[in-house]
Each structure stands twice: as C-alpha cells, then as structure tokens.
DOPA-91367 format. One line per field, with one value per residue (C-alpha): residue number from 0; x, y negated, z negated. Coordinates in nm, 2 decimals, padded with zeros to 4 digits. Layout:
<sites>
num: c(NUM, ...)
X: c(X, ...)
Y: c(Y, ...)
Z: c(Z, ...)
</sites>
This chain:
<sites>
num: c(0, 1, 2, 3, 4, 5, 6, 7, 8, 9, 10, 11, 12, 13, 14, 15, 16, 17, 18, 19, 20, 21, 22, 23, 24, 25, 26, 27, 28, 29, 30, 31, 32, 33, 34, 35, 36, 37, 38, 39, 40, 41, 42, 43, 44, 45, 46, 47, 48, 49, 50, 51, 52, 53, 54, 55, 56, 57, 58, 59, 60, 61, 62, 63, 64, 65, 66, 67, 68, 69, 70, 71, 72, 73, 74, 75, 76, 77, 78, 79, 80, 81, 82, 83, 84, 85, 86, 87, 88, 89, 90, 91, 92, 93, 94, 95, 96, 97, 98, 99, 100, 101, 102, 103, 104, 105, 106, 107, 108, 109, 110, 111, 112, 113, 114, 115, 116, 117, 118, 119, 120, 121, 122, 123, 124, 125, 126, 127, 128, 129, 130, 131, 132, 133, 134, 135, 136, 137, 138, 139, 140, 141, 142, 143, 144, 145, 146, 147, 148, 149, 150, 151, 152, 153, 154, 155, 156, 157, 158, 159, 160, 161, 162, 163, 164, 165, 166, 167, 168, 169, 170, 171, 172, 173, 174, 175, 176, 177, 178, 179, 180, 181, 182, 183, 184, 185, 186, 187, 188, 189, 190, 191, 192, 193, 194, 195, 196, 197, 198, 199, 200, 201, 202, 203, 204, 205, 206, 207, 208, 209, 210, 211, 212, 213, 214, 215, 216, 217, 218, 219, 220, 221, 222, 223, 224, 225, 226, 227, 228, 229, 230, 231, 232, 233, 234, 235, 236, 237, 238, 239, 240, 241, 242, 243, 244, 245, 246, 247, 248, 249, 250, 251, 252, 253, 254, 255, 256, 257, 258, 259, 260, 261, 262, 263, 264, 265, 266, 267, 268, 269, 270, 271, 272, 273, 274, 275, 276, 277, 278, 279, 280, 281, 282, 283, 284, 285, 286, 287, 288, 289, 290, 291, 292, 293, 294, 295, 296, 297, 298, 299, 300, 301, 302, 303, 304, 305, 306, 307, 308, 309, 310, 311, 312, 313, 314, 315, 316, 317, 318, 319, 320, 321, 322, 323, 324, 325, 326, 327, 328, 329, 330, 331, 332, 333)
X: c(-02.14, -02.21, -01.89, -02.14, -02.18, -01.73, -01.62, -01.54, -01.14, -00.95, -00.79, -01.09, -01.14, -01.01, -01.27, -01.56, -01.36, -01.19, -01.46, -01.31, -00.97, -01.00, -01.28, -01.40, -01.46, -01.83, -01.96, -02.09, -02.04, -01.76, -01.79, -01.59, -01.37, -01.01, -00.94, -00.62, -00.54, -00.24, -00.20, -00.19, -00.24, -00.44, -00.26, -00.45, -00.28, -00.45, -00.65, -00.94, -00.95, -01.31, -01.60, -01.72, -01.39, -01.39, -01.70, -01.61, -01.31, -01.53, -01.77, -01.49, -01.34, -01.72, -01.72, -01.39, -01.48, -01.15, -01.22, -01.03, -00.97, -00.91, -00.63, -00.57, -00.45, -00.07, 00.16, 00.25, 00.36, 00.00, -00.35, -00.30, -00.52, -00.42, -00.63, -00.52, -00.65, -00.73, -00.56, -00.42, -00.63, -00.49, -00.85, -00.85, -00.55, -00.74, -01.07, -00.87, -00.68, -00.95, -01.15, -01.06, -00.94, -00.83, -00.63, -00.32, -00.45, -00.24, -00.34, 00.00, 00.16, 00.39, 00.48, 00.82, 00.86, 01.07, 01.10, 01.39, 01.70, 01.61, 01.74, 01.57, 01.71, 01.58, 01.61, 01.70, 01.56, 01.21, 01.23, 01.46, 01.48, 01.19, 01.42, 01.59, 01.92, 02.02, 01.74, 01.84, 02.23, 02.06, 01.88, 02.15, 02.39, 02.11, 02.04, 01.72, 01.44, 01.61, 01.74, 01.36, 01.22, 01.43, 01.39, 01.05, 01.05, 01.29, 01.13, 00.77, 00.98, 00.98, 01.32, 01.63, 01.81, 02.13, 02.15, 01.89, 02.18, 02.45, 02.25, 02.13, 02.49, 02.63, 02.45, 02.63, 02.97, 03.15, 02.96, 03.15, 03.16, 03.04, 02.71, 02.71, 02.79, 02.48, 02.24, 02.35, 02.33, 01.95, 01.88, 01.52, 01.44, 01.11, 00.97, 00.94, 01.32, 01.51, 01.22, 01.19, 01.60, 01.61, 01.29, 01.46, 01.82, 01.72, 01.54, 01.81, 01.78, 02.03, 01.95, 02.09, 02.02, 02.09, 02.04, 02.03, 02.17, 02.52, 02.75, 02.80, 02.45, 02.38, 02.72, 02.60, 02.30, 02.52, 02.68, 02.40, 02.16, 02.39, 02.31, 02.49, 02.54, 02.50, 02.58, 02.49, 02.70, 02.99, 03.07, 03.35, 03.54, 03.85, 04.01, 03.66, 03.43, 03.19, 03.33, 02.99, 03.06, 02.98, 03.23, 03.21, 02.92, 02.57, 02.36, 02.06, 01.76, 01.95, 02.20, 02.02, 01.83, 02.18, 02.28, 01.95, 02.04, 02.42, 02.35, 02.08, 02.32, 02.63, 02.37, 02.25, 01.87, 01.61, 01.43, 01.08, 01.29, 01.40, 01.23, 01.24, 01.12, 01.11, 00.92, 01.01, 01.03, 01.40, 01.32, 01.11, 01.34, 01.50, 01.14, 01.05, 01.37, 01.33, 01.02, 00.81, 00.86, 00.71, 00.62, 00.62, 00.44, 00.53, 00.49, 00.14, 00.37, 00.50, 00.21, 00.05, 00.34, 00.43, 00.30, 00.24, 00.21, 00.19, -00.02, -00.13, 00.11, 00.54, 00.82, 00.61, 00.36, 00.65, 00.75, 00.34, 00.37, 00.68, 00.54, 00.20, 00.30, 00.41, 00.01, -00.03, 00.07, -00.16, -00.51, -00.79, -00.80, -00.95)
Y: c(03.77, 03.95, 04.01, 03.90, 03.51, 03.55, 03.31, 03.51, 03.36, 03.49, 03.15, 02.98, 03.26, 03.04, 02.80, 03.07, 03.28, 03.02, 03.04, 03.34, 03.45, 03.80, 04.01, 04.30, 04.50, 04.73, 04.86, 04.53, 04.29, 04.14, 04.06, 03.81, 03.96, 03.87, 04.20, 04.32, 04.61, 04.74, 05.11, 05.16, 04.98, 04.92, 04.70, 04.60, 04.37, 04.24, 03.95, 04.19, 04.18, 04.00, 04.00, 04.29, 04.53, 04.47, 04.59, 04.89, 04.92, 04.87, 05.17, 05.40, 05.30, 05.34, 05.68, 05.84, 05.63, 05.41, 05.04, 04.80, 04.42, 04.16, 03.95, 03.59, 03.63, 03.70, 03.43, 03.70, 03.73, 03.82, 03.83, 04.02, 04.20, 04.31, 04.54, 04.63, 04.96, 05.20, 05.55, 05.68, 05.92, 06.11, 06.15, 05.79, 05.87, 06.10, 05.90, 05.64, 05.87, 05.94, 05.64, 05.43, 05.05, 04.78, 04.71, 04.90, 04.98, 05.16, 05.33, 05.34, 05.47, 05.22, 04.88, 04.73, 04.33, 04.06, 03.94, 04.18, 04.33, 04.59, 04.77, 04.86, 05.13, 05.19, 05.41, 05.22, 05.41, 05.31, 05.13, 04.83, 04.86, 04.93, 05.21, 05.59, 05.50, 05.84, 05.84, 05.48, 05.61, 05.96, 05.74, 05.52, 05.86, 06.04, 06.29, 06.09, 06.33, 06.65, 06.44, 06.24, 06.56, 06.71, 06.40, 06.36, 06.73, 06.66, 06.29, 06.57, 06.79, 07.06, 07.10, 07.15, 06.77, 06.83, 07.09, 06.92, 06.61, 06.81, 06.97, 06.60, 06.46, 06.75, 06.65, 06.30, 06.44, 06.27, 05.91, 05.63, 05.45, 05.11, 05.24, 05.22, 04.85, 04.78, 04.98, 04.75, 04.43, 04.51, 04.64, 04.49, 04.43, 04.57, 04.22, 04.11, 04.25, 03.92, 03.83, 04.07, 04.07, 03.72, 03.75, 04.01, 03.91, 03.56, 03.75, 03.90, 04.26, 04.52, 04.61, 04.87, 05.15, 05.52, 05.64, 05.96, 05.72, 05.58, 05.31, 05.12, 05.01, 05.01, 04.79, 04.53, 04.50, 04.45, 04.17, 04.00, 04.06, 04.05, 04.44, 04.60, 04.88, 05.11, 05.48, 05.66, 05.91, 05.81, 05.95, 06.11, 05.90, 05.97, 05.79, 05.59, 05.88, 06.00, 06.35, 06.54, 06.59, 06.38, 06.31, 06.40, 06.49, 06.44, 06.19, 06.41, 06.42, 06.56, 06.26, 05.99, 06.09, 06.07, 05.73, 05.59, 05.76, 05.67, 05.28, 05.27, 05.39, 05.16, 04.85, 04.93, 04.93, 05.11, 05.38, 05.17, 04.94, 05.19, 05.14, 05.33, 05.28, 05.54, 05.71, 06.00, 06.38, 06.29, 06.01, 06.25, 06.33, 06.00, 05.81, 06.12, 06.00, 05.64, 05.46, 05.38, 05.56, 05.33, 05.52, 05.25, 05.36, 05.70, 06.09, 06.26, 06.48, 06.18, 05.96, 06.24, 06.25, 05.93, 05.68, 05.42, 05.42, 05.08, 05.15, 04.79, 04.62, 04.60, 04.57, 04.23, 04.51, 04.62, 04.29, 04.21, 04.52, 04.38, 04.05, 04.17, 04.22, 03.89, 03.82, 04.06, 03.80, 03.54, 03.47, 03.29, 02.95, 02.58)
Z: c(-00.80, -00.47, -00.25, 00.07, -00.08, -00.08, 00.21, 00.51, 00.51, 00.19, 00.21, 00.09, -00.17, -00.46, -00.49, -00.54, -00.77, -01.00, -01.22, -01.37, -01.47, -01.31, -01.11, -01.19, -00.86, -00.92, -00.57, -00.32, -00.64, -00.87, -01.24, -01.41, -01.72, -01.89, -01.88, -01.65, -01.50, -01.41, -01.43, -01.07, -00.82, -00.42, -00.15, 00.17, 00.44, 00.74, 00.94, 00.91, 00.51, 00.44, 00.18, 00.44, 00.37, -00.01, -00.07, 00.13, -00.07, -00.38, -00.27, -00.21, -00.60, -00.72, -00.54, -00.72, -01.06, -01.06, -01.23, -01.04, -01.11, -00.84, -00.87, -00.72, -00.37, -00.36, -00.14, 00.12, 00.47, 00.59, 00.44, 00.13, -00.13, -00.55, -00.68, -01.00, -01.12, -01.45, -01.29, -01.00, -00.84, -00.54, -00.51, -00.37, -00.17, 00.04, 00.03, 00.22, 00.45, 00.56, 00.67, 00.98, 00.82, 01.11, 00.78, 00.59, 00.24, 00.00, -00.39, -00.53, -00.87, -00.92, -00.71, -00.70, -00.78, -00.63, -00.95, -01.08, -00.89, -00.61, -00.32, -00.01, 00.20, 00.54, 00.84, 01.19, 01.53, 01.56, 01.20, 01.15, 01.57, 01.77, 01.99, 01.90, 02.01, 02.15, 02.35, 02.53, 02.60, 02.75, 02.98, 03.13, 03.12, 03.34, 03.07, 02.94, 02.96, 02.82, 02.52, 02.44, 02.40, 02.16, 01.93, 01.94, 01.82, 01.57, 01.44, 01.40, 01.17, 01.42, 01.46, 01.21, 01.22, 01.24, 01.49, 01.74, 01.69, 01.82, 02.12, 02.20, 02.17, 02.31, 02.63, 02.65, 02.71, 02.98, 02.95, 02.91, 02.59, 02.76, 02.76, 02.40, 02.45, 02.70, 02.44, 02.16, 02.36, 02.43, 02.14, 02.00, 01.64, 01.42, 01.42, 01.06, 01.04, 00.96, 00.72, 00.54, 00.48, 00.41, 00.18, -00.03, -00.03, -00.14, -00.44, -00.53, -00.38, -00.19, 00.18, 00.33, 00.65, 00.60, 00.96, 01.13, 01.44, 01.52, 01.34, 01.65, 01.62, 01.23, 01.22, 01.46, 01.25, 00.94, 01.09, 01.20, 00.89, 00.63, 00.52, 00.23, 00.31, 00.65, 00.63, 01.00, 01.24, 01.41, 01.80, 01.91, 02.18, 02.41, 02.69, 02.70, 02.68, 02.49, 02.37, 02.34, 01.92, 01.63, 01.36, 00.99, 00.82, 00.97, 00.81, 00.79, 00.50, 00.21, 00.29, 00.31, 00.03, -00.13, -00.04, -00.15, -00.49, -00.44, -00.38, -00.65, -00.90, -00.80, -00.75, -01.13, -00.96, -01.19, -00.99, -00.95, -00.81, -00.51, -00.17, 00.12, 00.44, 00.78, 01.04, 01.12, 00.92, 00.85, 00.61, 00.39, 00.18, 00.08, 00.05, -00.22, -00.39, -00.40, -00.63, -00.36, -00.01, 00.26, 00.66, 00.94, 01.24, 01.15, 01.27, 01.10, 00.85, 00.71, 00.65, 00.51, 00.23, 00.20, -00.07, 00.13, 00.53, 00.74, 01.08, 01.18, 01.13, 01.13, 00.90, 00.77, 00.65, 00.43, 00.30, 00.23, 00.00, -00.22, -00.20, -00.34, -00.73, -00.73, -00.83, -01.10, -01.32, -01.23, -01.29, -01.08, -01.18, -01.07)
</sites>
C-alpha cells in the first residue's frame, strides 16, 4: 500500500489499515505483516502528522536501515504516531535532529507504560510553570534585569548553579517577603499541567518536582495538584524580609539527580519506569539518571543530550509520549 492513498486525518486511518494486523513501514509504502517490533521505539506528536510526514519518516528509517512496524494509533492527548522498531540507532537520533518537523518525533531506547507503577519527577521554572521564579521576585524588587541575566546564563550551562543562586538571591536582600505572595498568586501553569498529573496519578504513578526554585511555590503546587513529593530551596526570611541567603543545601544537578533516584527507590519504581522532565542545563543530570529523560522547550545543550525533546508542543507533549506505549499491544483491526 502506498502511504499517499492513507487518509490525510490519522483519525480516519483505521478503516484503510484494518486489513492488516501491523504495517510494515518500507520508504513511501506500508506492507502488511504479523510481525511486531519492539526493540526500540519512534514517537511523533502533532496536528501536522499525515500520510505526507510518514513517508518522510519512512525515508529517513530506509536511509539508516532500521525496520519499523506501525502500530494502531494510540488514545493520546494529541495526534499520535507508534513506530515500533528492530534497533536503536543514534544514527537516527541525529538524522532527525537534524531535519526541521512542524511535529516532535522521538527514537527512543526504552518507553515507559501507564500500565505499571511509575514516577515522574519534574523541574518547575519554565516546566511545570511557564515562569523562573527568581526572575519574577527580582522584577517587582527592582533588581529584574541584573538577576534575568544571570539565569539565563545559568539555565545554558554557562554558569556553576549553585553559586549563580546565591549571587541572584544575594541581590533580593531587603525585599519583603509579600512579594513572594504576589509571585505565587500569578503564577501560570505549563498548560497540559493538571492533565498530565491527573492522567498519571489515576494510573497509578508518583509525581513529584525537584527544583532548583523555592518551596513557597513548589508547595502551592503540591496543594493544588496533589504532588508527592517537592524538594526545592527554601529563603531565608527575617522580620518580613528576604535575608539575601538560601537555607540548607542547594537543590542543584547532583541533587535532583538524587531525589529522582531517592523517590524511585522508596516508590519501589523500576528504572524504565523513571521519567524526567526539564529545560534547562540543571536538569541534565537527573534526566541521565531517570529511564527516559524528557527536555520541554529547552536550552540547545540539553536537547542535544536528552532522549527525548518536546519543541511544539507543552507538557501534553510529555503526556502523548507515556500515553503512546499504551498501543504496542494492539493490532490494526476491523
């Protein structure tokens, strides 16, 4: 069959292909088999998935000799492709790195499923939340430009974390602790945030944030999501004032990298199981620790290291991605 005669809607895929149990995917066509593939695996997510992007999909497989099989469309958040496939290639990594999709696509070792315990850990400034904290209370303390800088230098890994904390907290001293308040009061979501929870709670899965950010926002997003677990900094306060310090130990790389490992253990999660999700150089470290390490609109250092980067879309990107191995079971039928 010719992927051009495919409807252009996946939604009205399944009445072409249930003539088959599975696809196979060869360059511009797609043969039926029985046979399943599952020794790694390519994700794609997006409105713009049509016959038109699978057969480029199919070209690029063709081109770094990986078989793939396509599965029945999963029941996701967005339009979703399973490609199952006969090897990873980190070949095909690059191939696809390199090419300009209006779609996220991922070639992936290993995917986690919904259908046995997991835990999800992410970051919060500019992942679960769509702001960097610090950067919101330097604003309304006057200090806004000085402190943005040093944090988008830090996010790029071009600073040390912990130290470029201090300097930028160091520069709130004096503020009053209400702006903390106002911060968290307008504090905006990633949309997708309270489906993606709800999704993966109600499967039975762990959610947590391990933040390079503050507690007073990570809390208020415990109480309102449900979350685990948080583990962020704490700010020093007297007599109603930010004191310029941070308390205890920074939550840097090597610590959040820790509680990912930490909470895995105590939850009993296998490591396949592990997911986690960030955007900037600080989360490095934790997603090379979890199964699957998931960047979110993230700096160029870490998409280029992560397994799996989302681009177009937001944290319903993510939740396509665990949603997708839900069809690796199934097969095409009438």
């Amino acid at each position: 069959m010719w992927i051009s005669t495919l409807p252009e809607a996946l939604s009205e895929w399944q009445r072409t292909l249930c003539t088959a149990p599975l696809w196979q995917l060869a360059d511009d066509t797609l043969v039926a088999t029985e046979h399943a593939q599952d020794s790694a695996w390519l994700v794609a997510v997006g409105e713009a998935l049509n016959p038109a992007a699978l057969s480029r999909l199919g070209k690029l497989l063709g081109e770094q000799r990986v078989s793939a099989v396509l599965y029945p469309l999963p029941e996701a958040a967005r339009p979703t492709l399973l490609l199952g496939c006969d090897r990873f290639s980190p070949e095909l990594v690059a191939a696809l790195r390199e090419h300009a999709f209006a779609f996220d696509v991922c070639h992936l070792r290993t995917l986690p499923t919904l259908a046995q315990p997991g835990l999800l850990v992410m970051d919060m400034d500019s992942t679960a939340i769509r702001i960097e904290c610090i950067d919101e209370i330097a604003r309304l303390a006057g200090v806004g430009e000085q402190v943005a800088a040093v944090t988008a230098a830090a996010m790029q890994g071009k600073l040390e974390f912990a130290d470029s904390l201090r300097n930028r907290v160091a520069l709130l001293e004096g503020a009053p602790v209400s702006i903390l308040d106002e911060v968290a009061a307008n504090m905006p979501w990633m949309p997708g945030l309270p489906e993606l929870v709800e999704t993966l709670k109600g499967a039975g899965w762990k959610v947590a944030i391990a933040s390079g950010g503050f507690t007073r926002f990570a809390g208020e997003l415990q109480r309102a999501l449900g979350l685990d677990a948080i583990h962020a900094n704490e700010l020093a306060v007297e007599e109603g004032r930010l004191t310029g310090k941070v308390t205890g130990r920074i939550v840097d790389a090597a610590v959040k990298a820790e509680e990912l490992t930490a909470l895995g253990e105590q939850y009993g999660i296998a490591l396949t199981q592990r997911v986690a999700v960030g955007d900037g150089a600080n989360d490095l470290k934790m997603m090379a620790a979890a199964g699957l390490g998931i960047a979110i609109h993230a700096k160029p250092v870490v998409r280029a290291q992560a397994a799996a980067s989302i681009e177009h879309h937001d944290l319903d990107g993510v939740l396509c991605l665990l949603q997708a191995s839900r069809a690796a079971t199934l097969r095409w039928t009438r």
